[in-house]
N, CA, C and O atoms as CSV, one atom per row, in Angstrom:
chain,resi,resn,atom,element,x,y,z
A,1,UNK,N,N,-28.373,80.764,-18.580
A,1,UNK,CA,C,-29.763,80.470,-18.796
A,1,UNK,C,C,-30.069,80.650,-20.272
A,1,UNK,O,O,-29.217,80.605,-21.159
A,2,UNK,N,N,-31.658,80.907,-20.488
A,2,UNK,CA,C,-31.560,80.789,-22.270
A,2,UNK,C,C,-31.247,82.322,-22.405
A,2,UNK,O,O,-30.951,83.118,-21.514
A,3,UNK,N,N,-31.435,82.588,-24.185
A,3,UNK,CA,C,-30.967,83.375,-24.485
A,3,UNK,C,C,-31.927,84.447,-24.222
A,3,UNK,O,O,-31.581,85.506,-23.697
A,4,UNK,N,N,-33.033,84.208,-24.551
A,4,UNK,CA,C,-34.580,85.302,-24.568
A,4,UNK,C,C,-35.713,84.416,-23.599
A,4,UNK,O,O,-35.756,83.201,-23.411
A,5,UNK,N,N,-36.374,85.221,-23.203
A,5,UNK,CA,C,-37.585,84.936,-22.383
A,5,UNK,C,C,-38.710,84.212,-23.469
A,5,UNK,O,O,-39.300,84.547,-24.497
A,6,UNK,N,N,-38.609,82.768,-22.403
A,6,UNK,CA,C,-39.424,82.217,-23.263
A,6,UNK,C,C,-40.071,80.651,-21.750
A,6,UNK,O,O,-39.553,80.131,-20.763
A,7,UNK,N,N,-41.564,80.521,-22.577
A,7,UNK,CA,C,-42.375,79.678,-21.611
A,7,UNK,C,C,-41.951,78.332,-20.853
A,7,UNK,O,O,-40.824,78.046,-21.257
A,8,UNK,N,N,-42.270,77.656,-20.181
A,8,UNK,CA,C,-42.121,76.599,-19.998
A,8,UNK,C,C,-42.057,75.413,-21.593
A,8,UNK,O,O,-41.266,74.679,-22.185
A,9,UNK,N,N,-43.153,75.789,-21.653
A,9,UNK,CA,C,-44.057,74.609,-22.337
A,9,UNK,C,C,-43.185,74.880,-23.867
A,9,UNK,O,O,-43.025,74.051,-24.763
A,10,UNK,N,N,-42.684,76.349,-23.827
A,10,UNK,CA,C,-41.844,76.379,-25.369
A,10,UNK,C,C,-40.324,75.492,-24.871
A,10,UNK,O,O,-40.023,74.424,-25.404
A,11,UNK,N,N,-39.731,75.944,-24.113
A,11,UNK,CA,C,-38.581,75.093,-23.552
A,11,UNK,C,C,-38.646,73.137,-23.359
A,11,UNK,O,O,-37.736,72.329,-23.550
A,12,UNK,N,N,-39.971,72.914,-22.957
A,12,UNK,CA,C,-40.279,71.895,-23.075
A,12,UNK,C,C,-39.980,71.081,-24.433
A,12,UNK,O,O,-39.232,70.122,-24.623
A,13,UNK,N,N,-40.903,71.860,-25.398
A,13,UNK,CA,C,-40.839,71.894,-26.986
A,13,UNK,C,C,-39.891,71.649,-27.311
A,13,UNK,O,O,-39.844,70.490,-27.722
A,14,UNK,N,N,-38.360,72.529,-27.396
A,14,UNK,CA,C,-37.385,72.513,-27.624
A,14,UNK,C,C,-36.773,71.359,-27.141
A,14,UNK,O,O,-36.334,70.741,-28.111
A,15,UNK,N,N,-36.594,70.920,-26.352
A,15,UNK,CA,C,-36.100,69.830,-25.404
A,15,UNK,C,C,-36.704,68.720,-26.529
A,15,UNK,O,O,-35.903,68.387,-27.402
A,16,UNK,N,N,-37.874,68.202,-26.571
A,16,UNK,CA,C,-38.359,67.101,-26.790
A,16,UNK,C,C,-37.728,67.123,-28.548
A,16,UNK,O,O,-37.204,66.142,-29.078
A,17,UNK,N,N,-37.928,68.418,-29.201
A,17,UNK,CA,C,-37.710,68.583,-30.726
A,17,UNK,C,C,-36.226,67.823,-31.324
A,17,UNK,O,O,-36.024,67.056,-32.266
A,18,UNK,N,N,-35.221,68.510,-30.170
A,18,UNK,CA,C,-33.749,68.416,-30.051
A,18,UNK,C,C,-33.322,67.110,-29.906
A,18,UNK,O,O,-32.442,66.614,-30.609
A,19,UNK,N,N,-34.020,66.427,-28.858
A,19,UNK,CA,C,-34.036,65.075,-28.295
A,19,UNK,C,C,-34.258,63.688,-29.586
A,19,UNK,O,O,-33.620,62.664,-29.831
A,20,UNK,N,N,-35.771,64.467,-30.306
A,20,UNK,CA,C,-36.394,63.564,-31.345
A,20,UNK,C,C,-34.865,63.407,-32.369
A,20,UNK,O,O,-34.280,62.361,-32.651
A,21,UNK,N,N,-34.596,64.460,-32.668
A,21,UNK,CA,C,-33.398,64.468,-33.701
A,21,UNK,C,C,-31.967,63.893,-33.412
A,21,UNK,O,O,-31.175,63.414,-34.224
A,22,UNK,N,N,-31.817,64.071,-31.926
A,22,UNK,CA,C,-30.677,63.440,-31.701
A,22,UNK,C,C,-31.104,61.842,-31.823
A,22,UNK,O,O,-30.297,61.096,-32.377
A,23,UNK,N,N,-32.377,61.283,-31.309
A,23,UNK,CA,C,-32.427,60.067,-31.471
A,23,UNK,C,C,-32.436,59.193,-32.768
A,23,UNK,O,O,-32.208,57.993,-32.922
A,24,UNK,N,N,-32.877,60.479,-33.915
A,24,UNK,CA,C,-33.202,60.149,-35.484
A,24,UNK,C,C,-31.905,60.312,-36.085
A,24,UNK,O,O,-31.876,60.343,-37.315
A,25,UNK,N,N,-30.797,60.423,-35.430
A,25,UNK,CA,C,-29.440,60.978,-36.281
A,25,UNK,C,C,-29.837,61.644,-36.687
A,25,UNK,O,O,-30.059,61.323,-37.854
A,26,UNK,N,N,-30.226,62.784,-36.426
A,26,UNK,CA,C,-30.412,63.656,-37.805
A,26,UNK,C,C,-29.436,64.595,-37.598
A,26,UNK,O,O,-29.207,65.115,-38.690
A,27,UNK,N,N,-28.734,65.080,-36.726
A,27,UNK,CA,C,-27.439,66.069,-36.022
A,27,UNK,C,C,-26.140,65.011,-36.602
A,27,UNK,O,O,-25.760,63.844,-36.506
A,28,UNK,N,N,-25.776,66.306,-37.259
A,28,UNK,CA,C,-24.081,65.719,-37.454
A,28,UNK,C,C,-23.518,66.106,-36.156
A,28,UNK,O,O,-24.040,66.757,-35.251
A,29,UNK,N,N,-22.268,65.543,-36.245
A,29,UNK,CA,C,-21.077,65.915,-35.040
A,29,UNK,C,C,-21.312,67.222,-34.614
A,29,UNK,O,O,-21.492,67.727,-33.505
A,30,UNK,N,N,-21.264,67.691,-35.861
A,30,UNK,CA,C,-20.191,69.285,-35.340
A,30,UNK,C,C,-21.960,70.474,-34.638
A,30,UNK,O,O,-21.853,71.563,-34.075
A,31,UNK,N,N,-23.453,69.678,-34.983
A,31,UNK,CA,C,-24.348,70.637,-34.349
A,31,UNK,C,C,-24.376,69.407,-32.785
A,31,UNK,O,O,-24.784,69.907,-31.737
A,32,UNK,N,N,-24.090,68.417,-32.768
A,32,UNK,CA,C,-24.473,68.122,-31.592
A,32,UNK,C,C,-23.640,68.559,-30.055
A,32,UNK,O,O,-24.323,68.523,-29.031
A,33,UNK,N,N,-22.539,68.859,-29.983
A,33,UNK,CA,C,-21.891,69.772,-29.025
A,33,UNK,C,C,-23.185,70.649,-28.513
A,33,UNK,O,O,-23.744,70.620,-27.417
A,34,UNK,N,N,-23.438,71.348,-29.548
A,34,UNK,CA,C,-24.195,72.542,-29.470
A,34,UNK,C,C,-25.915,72.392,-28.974
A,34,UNK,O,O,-26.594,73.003,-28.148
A,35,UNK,N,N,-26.131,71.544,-29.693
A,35,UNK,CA,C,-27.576,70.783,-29.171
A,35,UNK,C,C,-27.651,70.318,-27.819
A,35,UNK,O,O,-28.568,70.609,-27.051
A,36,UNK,N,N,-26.549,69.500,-27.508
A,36,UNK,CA,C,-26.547,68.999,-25.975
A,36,UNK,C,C,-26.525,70.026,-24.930
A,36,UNK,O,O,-27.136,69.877,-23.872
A,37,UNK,N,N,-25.610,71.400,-25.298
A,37,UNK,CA,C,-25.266,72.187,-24.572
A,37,UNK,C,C,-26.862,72.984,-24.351
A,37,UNK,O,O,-27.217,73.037,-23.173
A,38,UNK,N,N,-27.664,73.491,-25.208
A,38,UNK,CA,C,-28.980,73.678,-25.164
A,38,UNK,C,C,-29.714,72.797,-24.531
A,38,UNK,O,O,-30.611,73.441,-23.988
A,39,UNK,N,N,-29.840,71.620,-24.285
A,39,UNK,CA,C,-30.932,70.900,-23.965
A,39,UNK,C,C,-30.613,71.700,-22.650
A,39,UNK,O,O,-31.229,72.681,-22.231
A,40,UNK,N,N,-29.293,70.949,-21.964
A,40,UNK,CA,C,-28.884,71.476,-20.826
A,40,UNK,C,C,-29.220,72.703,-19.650
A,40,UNK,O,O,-29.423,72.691,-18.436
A,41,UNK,N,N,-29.146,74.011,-20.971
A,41,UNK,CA,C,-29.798,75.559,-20.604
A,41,UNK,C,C,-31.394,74.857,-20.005
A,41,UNK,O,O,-31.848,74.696,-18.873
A,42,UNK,N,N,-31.908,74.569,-21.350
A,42,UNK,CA,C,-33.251,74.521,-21.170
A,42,UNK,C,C,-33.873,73.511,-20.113
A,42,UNK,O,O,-35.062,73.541,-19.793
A,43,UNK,N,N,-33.141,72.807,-19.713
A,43,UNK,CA,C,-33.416,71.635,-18.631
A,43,UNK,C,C,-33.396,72.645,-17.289
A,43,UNK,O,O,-34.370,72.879,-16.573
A,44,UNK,N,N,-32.324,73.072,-17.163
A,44,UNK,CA,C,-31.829,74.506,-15.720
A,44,UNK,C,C,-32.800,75.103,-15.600
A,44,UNK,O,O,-33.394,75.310,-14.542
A,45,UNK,N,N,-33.260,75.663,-17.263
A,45,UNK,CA,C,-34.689,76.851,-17.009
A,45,UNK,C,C,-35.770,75.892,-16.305
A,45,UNK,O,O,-35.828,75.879,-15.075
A,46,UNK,N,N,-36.631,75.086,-17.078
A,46,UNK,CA,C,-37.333,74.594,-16.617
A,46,UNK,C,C,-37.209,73.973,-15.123
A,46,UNK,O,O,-38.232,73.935,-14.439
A,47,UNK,N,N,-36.136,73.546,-14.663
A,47,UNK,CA,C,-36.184,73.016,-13.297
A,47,UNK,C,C,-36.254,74.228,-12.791
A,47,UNK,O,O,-37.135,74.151,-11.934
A,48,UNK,N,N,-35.781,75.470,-12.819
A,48,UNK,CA,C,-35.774,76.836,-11.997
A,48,UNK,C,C,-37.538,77.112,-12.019
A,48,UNK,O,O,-38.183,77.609,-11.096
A,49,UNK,N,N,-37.945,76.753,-13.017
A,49,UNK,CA,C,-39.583,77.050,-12.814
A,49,UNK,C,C,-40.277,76.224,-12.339
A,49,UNK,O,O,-41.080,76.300,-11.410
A,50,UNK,N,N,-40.027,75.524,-12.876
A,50,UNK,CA,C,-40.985,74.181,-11.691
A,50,UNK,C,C,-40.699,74.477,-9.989
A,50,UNK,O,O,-41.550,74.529,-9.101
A,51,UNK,N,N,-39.287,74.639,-9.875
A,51,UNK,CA,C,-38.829,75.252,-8.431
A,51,UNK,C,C,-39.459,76.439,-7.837
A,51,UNK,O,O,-39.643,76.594,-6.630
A,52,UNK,N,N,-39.742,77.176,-8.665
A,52,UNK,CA,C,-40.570,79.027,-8.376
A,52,UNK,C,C,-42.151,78.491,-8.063
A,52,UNK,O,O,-42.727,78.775,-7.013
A,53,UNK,N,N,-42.519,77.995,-8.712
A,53,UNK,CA,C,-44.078,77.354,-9.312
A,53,UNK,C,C,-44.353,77.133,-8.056
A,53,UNK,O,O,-45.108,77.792,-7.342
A,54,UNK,N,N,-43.497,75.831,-7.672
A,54,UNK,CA,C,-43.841,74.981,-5.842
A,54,UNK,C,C,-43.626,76.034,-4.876
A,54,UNK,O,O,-44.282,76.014,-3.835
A,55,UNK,N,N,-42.753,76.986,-5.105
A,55,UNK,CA,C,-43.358,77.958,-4.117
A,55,UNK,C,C,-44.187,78.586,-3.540
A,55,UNK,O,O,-44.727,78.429,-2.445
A,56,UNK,N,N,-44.309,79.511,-4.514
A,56,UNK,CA,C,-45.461,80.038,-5.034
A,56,UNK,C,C,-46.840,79.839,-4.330
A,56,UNK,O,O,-47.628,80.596,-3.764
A,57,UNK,N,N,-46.801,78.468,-4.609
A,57,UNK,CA,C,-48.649,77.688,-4.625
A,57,UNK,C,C,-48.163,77.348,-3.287
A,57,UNK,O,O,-48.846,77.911,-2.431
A,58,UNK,N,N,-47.240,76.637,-2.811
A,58,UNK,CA,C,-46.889,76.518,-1.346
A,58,UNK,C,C,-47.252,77.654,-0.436
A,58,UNK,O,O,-47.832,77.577,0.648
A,59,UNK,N,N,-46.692,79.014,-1.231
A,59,UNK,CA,C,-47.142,80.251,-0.420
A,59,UNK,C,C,-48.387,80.501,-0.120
A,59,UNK,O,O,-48.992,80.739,0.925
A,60,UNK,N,N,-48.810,80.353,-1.809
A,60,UNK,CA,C,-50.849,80.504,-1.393
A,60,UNK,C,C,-51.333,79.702,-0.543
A,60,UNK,O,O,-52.086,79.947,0.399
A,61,UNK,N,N,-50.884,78.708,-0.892
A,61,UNK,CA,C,-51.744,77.633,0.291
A,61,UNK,C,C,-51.656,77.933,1.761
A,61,UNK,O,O,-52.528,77.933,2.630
A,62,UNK,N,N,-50.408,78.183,1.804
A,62,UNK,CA,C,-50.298,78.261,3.568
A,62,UNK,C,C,-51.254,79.999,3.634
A,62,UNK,O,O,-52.246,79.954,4.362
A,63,UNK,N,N,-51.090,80.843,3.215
A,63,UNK,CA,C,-51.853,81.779,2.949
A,63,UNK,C,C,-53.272,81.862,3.306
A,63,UNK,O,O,-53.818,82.805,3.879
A,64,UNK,N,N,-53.878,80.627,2.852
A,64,UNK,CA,C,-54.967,80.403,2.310
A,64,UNK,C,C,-55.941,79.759,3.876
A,64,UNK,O,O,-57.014,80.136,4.348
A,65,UNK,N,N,-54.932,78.625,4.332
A,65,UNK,CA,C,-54.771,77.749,5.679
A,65,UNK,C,C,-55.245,78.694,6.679
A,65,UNK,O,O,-56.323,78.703,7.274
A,66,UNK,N,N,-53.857,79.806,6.796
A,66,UNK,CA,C,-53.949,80.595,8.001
A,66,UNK,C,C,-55.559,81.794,7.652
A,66,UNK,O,O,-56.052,82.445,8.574
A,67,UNK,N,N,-55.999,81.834,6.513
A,67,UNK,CA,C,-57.177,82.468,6.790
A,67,UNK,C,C,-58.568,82.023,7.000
A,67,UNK,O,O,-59.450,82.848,7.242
C-alpha cells in the first residue's frame, strides 16, 4: 500500500499529476518503472476506499431502514 497515510483526494492528485507527466514525456526511462509502480499503489489505495466507503453507507442505510 502507500508509504504514509494519506486522503483519497491526495492519492487521486498524485495519480492524475503522474499520469499528466507520463503523457507530457516529461519522465525519462529510468523514473518511469517507478512512476507506474506508484500509480499502481495508489490505484489499490483508492479502490480499498471506495470499497470501505460502500460499506459503510450500506451499513447506515440498512441501519437507518430497520429503524
Amino acid at each position: 500500500m502507500t508509504k504514509k497515510s494519506i486522503s483519497y483526494s491526495e492519492a487521486l492528485a498524485e495519480i492524475e499529476m503522474i499520469v499528466e507527466k507520463i503523457e507530457n514525456n516529461e519522465l525519462d526511462i529510468d523514473d518511469l518503472a517507478q512512476n507506474v509502480k506508484r500509480v499502481a499503489e495508489l490505484i489499490k489505495f483508492c479502490k480499498a476506499k471506495l470499497k470501505t466507503t460502500e460499506e459503510e453507507v450500506e451499513k447506515i442505510l440498512k441501519d437507518f431502514e430497520e429503524n
